[in-house]
MARTIRO-919159 format. One record per atom (N, C-alpha, C): x, y, z; residue in one letter; atom name; residue number from 0. Coordinates in Angstrom, 3 decimals, always signed. Each point is the difference from the previous one (the first is absolute). Example, Ala and Ser with C-alpha at 12.3 -4.5 7.8 and 13.67 -1.06 7.14 Angstrom:
# MARTIRO-919159
+----------+----------+----------+---+----+-----+
:       xx :       yy :       zz : r :  a :   k :
+----------+----------+----------+---+----+-----+
:  +13.190 :   -5.690 :   +7.800 : a :  N :   0 :
:   -0.890 :   +1.190 :   +0.000 : a : CA :   0 :
:   +0.900 :   +1.200 :   +0.000 : a :  C :   0 :
:   -0.350 :   +1.050 :   -0.720 : s :  N :   1 :
:   +0.820 :   +1.190 :   +0.060 : s : CA :   1 :
:   -0.770 :   +1.090 :   +0.730 : s :  C :   1 :
+----------+----------+----------+---+----+-----+
This chain:
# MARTIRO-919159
+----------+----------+----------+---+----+-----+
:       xx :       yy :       zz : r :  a :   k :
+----------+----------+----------+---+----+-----+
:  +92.437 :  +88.064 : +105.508 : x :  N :   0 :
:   +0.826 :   -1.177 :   +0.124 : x : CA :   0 :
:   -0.579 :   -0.966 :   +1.039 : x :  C :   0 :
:   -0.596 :   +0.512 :   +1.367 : x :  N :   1 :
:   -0.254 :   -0.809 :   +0.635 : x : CA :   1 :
:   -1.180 :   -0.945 :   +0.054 : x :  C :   1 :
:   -0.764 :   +0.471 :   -1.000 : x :  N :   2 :
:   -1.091 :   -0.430 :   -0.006 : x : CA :   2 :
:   +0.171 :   -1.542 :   -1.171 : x :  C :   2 :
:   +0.459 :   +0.790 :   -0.810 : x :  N :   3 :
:   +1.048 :   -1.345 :   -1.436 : x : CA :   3 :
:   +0.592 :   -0.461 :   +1.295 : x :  C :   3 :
:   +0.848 :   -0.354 :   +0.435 : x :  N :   4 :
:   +0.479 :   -0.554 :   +0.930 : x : CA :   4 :
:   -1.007 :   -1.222 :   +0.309 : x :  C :   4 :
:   -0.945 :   +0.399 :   +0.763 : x :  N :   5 :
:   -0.482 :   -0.623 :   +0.989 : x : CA :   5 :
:   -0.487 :   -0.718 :   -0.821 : x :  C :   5 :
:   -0.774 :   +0.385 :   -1.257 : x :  N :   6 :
:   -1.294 :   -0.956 :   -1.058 : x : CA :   6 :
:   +1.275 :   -1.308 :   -0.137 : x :  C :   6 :
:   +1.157 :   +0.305 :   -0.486 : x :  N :   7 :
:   +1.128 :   -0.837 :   -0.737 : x : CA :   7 :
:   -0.173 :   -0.891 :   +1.124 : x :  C :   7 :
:   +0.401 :   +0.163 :   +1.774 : x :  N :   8 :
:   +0.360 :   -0.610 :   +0.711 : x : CA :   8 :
:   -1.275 :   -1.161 :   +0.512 : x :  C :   8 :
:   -0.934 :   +0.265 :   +0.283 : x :  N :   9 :
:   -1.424 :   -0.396 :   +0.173 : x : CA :   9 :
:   -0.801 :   -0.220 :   -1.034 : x :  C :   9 :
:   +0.283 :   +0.338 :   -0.945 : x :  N :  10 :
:   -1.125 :   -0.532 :   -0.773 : x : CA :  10 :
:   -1.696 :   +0.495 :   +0.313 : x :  C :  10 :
:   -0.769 :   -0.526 :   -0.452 : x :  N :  11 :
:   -1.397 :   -0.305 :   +0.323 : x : CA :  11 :
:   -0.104 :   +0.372 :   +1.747 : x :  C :  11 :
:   +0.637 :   -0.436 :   +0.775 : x :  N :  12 :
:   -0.202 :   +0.092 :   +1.235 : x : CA :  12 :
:   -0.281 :   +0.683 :   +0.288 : x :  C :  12 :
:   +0.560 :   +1.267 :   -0.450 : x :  N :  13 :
:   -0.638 :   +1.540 :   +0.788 : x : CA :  13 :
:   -0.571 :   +0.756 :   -0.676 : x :  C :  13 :
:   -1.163 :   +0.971 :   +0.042 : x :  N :  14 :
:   -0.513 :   +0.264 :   -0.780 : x : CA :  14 :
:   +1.136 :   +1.784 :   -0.031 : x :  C :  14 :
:   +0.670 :   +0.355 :   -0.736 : x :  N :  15 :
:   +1.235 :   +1.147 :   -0.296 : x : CA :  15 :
:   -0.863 :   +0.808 :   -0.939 : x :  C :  15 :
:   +0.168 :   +1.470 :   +0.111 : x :  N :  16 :
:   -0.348 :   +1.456 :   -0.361 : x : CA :  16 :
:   +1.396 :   +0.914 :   +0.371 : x :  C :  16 :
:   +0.139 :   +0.860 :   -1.153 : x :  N :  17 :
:   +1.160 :   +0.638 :   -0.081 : x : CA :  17 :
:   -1.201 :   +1.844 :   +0.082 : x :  C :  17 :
:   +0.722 :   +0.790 :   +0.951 : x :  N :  18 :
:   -0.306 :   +1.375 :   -0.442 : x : CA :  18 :
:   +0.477 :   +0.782 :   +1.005 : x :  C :  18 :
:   +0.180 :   +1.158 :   -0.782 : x :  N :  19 :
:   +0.790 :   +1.017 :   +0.649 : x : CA :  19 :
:   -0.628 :   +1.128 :   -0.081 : x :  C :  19 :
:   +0.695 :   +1.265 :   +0.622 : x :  N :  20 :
:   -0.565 :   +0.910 :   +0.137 : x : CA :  20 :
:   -0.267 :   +0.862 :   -1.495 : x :  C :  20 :
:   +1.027 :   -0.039 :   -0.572 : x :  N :  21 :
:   -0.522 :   +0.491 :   -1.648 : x : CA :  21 :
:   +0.137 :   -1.103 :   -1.000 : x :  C :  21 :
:   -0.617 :   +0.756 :   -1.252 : x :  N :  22 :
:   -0.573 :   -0.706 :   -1.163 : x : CA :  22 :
:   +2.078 :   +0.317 :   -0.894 : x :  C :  22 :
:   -0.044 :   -0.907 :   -0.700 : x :  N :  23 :
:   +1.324 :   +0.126 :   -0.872 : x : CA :  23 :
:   +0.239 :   -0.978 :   -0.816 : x :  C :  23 :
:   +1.076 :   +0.128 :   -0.781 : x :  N :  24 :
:   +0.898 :   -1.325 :   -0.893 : x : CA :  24 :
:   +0.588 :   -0.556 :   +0.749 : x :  C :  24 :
:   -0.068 :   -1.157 :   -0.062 : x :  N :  25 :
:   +1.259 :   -1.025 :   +0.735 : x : CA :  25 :
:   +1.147 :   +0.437 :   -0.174 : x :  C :  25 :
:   +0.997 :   -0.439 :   +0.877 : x :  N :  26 :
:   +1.676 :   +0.942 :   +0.033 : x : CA :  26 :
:   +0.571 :   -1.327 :   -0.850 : x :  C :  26 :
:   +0.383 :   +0.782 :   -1.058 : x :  N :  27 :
:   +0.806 :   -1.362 :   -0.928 : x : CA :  27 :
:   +1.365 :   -0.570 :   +0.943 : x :  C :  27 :
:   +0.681 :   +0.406 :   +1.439 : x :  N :  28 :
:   +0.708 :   -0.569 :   +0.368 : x : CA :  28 :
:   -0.901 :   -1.189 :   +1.466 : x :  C :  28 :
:   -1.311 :   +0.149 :   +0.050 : x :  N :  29 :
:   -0.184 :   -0.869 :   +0.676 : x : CA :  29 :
:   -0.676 :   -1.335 :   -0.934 : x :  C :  29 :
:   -0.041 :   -0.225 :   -1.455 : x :  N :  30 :
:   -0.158 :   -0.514 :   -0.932 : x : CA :  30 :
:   +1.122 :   -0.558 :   +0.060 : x :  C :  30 :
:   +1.169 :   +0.468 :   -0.512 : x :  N :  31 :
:   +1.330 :   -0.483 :   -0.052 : x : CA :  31 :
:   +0.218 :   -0.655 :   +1.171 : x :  C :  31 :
:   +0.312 :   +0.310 :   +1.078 : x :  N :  32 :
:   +0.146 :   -1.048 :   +1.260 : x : CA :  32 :
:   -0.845 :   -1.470 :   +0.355 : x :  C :  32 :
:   -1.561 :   +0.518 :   -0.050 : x :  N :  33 :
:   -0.793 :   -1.468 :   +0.044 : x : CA :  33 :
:   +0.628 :   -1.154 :   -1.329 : x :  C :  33 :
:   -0.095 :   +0.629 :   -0.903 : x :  N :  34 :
:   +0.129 :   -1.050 :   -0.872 : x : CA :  34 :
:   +1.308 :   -0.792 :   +0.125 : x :  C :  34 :
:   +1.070 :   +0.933 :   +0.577 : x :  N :  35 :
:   +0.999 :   -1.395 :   +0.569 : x : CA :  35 :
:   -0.378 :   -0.504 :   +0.630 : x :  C :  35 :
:   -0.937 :   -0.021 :   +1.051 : x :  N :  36 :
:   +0.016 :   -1.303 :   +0.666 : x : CA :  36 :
:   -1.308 :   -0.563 :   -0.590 : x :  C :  36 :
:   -0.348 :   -0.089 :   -1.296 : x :  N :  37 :
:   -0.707 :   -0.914 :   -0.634 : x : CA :  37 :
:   -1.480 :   +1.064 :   -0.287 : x :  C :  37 :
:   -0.334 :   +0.954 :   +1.072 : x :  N :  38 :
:   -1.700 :   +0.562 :   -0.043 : x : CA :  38 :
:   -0.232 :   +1.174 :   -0.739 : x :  C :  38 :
:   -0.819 :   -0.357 :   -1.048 : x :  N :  39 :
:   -0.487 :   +0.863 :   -0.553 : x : CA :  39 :
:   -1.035 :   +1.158 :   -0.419 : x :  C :  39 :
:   +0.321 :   +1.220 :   +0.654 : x :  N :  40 :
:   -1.011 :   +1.660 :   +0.052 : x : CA :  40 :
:   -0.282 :   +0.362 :   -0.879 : x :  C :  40 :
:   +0.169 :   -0.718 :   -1.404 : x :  N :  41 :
:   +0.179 :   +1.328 :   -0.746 : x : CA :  41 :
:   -1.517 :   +0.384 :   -0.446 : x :  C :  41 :
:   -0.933 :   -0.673 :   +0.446 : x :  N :  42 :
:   -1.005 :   +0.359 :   +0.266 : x : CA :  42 :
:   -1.153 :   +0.769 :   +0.730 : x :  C :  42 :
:   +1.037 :   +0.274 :   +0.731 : x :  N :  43 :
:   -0.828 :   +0.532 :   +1.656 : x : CA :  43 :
:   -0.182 :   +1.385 :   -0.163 : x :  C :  43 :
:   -0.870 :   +0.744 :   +0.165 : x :  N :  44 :
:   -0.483 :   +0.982 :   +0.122 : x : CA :  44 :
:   +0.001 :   +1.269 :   +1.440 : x :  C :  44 :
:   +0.263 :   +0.559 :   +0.139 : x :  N :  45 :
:   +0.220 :   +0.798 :   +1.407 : x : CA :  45 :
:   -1.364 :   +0.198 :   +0.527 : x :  C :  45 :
:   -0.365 :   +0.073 :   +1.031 : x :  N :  46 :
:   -1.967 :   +0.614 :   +0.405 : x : CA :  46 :
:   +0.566 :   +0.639 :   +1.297 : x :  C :  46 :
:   -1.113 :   +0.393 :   +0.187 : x :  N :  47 :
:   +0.063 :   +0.667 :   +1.116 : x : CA :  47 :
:   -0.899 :   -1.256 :   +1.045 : x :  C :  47 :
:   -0.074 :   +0.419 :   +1.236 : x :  N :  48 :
:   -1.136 :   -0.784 :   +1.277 : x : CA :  48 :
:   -1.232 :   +0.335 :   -0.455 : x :  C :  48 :
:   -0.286 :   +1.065 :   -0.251 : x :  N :  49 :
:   -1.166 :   -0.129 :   -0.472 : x : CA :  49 :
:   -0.273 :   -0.087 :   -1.283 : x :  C :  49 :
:   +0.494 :   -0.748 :   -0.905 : x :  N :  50 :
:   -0.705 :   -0.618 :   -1.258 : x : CA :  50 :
:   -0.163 :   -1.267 :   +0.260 : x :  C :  50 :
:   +0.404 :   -0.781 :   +1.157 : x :  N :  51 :
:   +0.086 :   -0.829 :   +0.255 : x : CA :  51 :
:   -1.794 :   -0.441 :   -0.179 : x :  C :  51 :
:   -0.373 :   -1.322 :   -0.489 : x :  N :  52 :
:   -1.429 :   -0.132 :   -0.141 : x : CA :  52 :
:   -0.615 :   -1.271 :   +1.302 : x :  C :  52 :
:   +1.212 :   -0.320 :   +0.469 : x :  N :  53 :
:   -0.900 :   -1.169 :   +1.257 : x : CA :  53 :
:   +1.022 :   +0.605 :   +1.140 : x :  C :  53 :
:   -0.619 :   +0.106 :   +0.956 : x :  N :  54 :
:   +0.956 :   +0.408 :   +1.360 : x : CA :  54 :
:   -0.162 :   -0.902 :   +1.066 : x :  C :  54 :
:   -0.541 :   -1.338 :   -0.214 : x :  N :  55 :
:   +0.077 :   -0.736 :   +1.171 : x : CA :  55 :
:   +1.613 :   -0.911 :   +0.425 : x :  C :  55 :
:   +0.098 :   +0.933 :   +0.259 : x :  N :  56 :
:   +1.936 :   -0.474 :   +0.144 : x : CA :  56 :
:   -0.037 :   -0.014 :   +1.857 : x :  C :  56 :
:   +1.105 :   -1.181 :   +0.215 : x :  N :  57 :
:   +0.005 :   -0.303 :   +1.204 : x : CA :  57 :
:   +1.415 :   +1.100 :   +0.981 : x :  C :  57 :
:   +0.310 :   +0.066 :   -1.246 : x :  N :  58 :
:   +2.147 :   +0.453 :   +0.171 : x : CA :  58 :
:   -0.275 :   +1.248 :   -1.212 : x :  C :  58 :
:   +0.565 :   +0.839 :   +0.643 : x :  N :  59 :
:   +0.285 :   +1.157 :   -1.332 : x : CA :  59 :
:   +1.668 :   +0.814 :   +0.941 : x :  C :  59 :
:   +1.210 :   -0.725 :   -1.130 : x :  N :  60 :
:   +1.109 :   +0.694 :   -0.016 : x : CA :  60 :
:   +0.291 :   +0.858 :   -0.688 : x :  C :  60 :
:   +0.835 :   +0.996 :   +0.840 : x :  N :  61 :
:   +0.394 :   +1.384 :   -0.562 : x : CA :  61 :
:   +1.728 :   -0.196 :   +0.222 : x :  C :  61 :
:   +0.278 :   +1.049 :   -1.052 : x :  N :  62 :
:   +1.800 :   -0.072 :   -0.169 : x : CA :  62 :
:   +0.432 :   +1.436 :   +0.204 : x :  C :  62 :
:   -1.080 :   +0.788 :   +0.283 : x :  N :  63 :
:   +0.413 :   +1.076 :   +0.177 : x : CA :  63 :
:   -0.843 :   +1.066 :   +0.668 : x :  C :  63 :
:   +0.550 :   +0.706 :   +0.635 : x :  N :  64 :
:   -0.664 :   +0.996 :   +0.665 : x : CA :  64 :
:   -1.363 :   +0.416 :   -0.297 : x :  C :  64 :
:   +0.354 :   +0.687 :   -1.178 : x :  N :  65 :
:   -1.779 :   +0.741 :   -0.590 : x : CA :  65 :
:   -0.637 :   -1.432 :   -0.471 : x :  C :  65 :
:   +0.364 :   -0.811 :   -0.418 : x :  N :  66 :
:   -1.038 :   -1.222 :   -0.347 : x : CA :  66 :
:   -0.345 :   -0.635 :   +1.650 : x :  C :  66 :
:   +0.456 :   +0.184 :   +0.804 : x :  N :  67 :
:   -0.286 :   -0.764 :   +1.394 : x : CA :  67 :
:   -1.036 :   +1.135 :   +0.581 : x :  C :  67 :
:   +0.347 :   +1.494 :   -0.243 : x :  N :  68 :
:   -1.215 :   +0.648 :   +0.706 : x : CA :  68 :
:   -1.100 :   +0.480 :   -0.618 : x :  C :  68 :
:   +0.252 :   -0.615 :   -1.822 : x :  N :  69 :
:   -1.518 :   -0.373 :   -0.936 : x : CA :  69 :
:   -0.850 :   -0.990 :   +0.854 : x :  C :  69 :
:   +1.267 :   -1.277 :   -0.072 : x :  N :  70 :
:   -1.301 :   -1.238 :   +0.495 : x : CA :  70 :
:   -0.362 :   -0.364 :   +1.262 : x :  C :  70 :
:   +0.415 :   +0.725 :   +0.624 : x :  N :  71 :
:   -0.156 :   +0.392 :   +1.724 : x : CA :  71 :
:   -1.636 :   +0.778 :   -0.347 : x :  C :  71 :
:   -0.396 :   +1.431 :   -0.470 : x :  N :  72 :
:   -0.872 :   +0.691 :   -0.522 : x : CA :  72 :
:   -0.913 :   -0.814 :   -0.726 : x :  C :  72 :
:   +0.539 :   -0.890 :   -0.822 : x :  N :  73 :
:   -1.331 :   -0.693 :   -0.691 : x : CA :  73 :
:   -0.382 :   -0.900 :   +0.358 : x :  C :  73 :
:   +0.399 :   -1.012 :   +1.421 : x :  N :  74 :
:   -0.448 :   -1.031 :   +0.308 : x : CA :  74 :
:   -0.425 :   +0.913 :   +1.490 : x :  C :  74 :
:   +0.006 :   +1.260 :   -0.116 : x :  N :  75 :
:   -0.644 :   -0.111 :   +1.642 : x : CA :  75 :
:   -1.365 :   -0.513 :   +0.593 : x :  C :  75 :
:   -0.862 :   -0.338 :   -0.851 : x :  N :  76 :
:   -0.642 :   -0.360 :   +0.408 : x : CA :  76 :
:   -0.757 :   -1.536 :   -0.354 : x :  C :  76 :
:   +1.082 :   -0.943 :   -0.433 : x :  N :  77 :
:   +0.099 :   -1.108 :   -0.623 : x : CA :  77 :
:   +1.014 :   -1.068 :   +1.062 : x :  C :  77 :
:   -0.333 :   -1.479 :   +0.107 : x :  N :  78 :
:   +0.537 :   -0.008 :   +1.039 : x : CA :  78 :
:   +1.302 :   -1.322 :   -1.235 : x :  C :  78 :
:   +0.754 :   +1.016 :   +0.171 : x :  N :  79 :
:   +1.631 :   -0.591 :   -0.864 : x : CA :  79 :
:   +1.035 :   +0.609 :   +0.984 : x :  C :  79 :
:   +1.270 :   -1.147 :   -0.465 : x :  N :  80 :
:   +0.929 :   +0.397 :   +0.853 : x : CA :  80 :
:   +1.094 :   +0.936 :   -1.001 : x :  C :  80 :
:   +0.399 :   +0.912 :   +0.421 : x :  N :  81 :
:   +1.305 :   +0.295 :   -0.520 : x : CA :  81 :
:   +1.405 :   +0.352 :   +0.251 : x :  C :  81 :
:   +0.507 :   -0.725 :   -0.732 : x :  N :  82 :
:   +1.544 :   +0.077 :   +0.508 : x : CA :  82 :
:   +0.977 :   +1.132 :   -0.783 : x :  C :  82 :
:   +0.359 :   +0.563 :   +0.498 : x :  N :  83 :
:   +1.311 :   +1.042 :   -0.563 : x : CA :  83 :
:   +1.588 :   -0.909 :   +0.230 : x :  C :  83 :
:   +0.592 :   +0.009 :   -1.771 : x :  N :  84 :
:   +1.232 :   -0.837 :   -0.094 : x : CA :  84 :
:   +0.955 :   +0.880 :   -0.388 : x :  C :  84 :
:   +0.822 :   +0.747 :   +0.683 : x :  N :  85 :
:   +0.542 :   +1.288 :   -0.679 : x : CA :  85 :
:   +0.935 :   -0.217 :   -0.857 : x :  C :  85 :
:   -0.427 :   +0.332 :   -1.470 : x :  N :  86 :
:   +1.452 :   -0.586 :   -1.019 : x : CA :  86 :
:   +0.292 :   +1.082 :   -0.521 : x :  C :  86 :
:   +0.972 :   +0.550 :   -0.968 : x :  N :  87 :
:   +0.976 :   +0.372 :   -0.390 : x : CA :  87 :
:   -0.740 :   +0.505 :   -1.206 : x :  C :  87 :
:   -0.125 :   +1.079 :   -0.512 : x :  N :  88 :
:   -0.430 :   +0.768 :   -1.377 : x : CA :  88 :
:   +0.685 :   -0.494 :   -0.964 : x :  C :  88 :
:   -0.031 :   -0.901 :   -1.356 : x :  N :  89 :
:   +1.239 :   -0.888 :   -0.187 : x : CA :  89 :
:   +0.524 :   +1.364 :   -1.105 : x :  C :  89 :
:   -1.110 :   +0.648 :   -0.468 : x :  N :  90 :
:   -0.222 :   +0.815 :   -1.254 : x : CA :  90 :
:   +0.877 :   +1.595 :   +0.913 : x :  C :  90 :
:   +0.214 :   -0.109 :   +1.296 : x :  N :  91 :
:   +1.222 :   +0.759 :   -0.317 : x : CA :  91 :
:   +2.054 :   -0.260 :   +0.169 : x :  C :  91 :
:   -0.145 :   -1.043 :   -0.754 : x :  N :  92 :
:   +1.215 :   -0.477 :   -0.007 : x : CA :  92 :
:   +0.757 :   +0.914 :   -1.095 : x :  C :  92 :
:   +1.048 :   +0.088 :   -0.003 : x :  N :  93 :
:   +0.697 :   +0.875 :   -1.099 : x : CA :  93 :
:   +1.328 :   -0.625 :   +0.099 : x :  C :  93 :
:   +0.542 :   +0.270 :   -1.264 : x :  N :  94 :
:   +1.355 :   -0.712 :   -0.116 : x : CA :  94 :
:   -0.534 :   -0.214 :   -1.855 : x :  C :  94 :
:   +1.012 :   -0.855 :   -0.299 : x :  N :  95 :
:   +0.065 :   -1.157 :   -1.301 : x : CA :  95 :
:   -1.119 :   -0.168 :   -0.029 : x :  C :  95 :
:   -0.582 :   -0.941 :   -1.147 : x :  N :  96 :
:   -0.986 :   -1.195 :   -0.335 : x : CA :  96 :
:   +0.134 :   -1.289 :   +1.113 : x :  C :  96 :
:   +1.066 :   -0.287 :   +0.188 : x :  N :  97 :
:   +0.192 :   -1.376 :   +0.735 : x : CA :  97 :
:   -0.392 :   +0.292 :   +1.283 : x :  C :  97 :
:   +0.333 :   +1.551 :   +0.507 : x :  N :  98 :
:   +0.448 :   +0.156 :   +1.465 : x : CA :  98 :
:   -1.192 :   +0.616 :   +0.892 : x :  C :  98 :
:   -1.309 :   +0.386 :   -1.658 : x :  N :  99 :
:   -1.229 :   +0.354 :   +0.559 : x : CA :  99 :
:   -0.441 :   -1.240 :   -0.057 : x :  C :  99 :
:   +0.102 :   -1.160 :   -0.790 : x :  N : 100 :
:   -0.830 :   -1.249 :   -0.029 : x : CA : 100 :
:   +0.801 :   -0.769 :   +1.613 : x :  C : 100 :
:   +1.013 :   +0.310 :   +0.616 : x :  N : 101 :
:   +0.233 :   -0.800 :   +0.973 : x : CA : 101 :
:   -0.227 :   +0.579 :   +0.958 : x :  C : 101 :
:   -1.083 :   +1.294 :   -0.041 : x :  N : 102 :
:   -0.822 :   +0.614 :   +0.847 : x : CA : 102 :
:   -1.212 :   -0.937 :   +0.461 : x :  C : 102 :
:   -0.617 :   +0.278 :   -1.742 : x :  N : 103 :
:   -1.419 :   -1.177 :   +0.023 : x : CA : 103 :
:   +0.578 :   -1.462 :   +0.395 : x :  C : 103 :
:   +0.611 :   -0.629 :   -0.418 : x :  N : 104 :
:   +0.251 :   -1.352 :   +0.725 : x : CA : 104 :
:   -0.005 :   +0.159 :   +1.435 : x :  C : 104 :
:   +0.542 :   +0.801 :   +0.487 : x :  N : 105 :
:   +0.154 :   -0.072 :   +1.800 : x : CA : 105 :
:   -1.001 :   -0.265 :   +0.487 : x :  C : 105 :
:   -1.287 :   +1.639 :   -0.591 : x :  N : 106 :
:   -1.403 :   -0.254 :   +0.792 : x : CA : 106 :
:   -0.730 :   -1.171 :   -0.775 : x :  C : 106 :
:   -0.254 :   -0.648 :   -0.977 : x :  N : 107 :
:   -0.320 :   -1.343 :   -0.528 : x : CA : 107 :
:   +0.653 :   -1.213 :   +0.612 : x :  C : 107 :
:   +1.119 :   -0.545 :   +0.497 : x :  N : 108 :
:   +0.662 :   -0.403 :   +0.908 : x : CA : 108 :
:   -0.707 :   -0.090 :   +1.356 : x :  C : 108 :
:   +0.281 :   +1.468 :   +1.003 : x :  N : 109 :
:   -1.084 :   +0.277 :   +0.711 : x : CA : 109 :
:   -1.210 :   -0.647 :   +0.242 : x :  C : 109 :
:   -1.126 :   +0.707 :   -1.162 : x :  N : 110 :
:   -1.139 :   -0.582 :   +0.506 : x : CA : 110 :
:   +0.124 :   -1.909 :   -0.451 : x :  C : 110 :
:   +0.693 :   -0.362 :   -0.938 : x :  N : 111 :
:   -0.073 :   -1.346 :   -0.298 : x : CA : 111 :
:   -0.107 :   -0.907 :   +1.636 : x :  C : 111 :
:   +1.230 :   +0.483 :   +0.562 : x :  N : 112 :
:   -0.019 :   -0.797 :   +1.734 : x : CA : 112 :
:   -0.615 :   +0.891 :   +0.620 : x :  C : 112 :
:   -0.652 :   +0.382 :   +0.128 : x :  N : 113 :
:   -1.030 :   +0.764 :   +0.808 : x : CA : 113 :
:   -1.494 :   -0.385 :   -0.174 : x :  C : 113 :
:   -0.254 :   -0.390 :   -1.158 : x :  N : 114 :
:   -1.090 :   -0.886 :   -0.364 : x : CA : 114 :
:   -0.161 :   -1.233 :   +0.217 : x :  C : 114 :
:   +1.266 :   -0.680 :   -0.350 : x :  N : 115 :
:   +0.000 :   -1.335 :   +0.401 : x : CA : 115 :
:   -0.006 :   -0.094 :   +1.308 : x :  C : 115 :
:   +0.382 :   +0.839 :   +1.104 : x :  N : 116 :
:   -0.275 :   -0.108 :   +1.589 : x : CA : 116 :
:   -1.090 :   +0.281 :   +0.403 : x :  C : 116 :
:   -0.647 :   +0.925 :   -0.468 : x :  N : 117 :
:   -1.222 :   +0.785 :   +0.366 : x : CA : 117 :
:   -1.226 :   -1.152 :   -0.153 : x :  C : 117 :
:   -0.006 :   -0.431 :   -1.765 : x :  N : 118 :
:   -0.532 :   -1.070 :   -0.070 : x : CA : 118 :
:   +0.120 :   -1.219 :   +0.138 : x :  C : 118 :
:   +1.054 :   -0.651 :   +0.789 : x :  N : 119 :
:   +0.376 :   -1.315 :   +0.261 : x : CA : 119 :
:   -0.177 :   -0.731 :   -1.167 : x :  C : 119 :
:   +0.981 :   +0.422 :   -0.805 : x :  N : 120 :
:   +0.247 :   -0.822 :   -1.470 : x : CA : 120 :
:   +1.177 :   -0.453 :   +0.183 : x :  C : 120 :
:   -0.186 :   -1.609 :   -0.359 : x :  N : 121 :
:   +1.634 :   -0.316 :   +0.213 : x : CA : 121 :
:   +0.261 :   -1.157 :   -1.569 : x :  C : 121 :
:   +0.911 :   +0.019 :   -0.190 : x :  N : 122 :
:   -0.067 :   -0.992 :   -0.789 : x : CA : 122 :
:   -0.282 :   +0.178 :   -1.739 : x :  C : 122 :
:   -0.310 :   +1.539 :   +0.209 : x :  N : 123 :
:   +0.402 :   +0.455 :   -1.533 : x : CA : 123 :
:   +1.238 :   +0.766 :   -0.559 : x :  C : 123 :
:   -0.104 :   +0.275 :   -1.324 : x :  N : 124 :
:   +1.136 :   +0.654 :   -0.390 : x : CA : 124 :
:   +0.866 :   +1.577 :   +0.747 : x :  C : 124 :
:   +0.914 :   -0.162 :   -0.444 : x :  N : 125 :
:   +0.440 :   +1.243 :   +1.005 : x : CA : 125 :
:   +0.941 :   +0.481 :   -0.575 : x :  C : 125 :
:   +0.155 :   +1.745 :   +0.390 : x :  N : 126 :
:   +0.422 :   +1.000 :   -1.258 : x : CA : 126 :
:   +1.414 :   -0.048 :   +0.410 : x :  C : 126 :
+----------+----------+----------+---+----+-----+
C-alpha cells in the first residue's frame, strides 16, 4: 500500500519500489481498499528486497519488524537511510467482510498521512 500510495501522491518525483520480505499474491483486501480512494494494484506483484534489480535508493521504509531487520542487513554496507514506521498487520483483522476491510482502511489511512508528512506533499488528494 505504501508504496501505491506514494507513486499516486508524487508522481514522477520520486523514484518508488515496493518489496518485502516474501514473494506472494496480492491480498485482494488491500486491492479493495486502494481502489476506493481511486489507486489501482491490481497489478502489483509481491518481491522480495532482493529481487529488487536497482538499489540505489536514498530512503528504504520498513512497516515492520522482520522487513526493518532485512533492510537494516542489506543496506549494511550501502550508504541509505532507513526508517522503521511501525504499522499494524492489516491481514490479521478478523470479524465480518466490512470489519476486516475497516482494518485495511485504518493502516491505508495511516500510511496515506504519514507519507504526505514524511514527504512534504501538500496539496493533493486525500483519503
Amino acid at each position: 500500500m505504501a508504496a501505491a500510495i506514494l507513486r499516486f501522491l508524487a508522481g514522477r518525483r520520486i523514484y518508488v519500489r515496493s518489496a518485502g520480505v516474501r514473494e506472494g499474491e496480492i491480498d485482494p483486501f488491500v486491492i479493495a481498499v486502494m481502489d476506493e480512494i481511486g489507486i489501482d494494484i491490481t497489478h502489483h506483484q509481491p518481491r522480495t528486497i532482493e529481487d529488487l534489480e536497482d538499489t540505489s535508493f536514498d530512503l528504504i521504509v520498513t512497516l515492520a519488524p522482520e522487513a526493518h531487520h532485512k533492510a537494516l542487513e542489506f543496506t549494511r554496507t550501502m550508504a541509505v537511510d532507513v526508517e522503521y514506521w511501525p504499522t499494524i498487520d492489516p491481514s490479521a483483522a478478523t470479524g465480518n467482510r466490512e470489519q476486516i476491510l475497516e482494518g485495511y482502511r485504518a493502516v491505508r489511512d495511516q500510511l496515506f498521512d504519514r507519507i504526505k508528512k514524511r514527504f512534504d506533499i501538500s496539496g493533493m488528494p486525500q483519503a
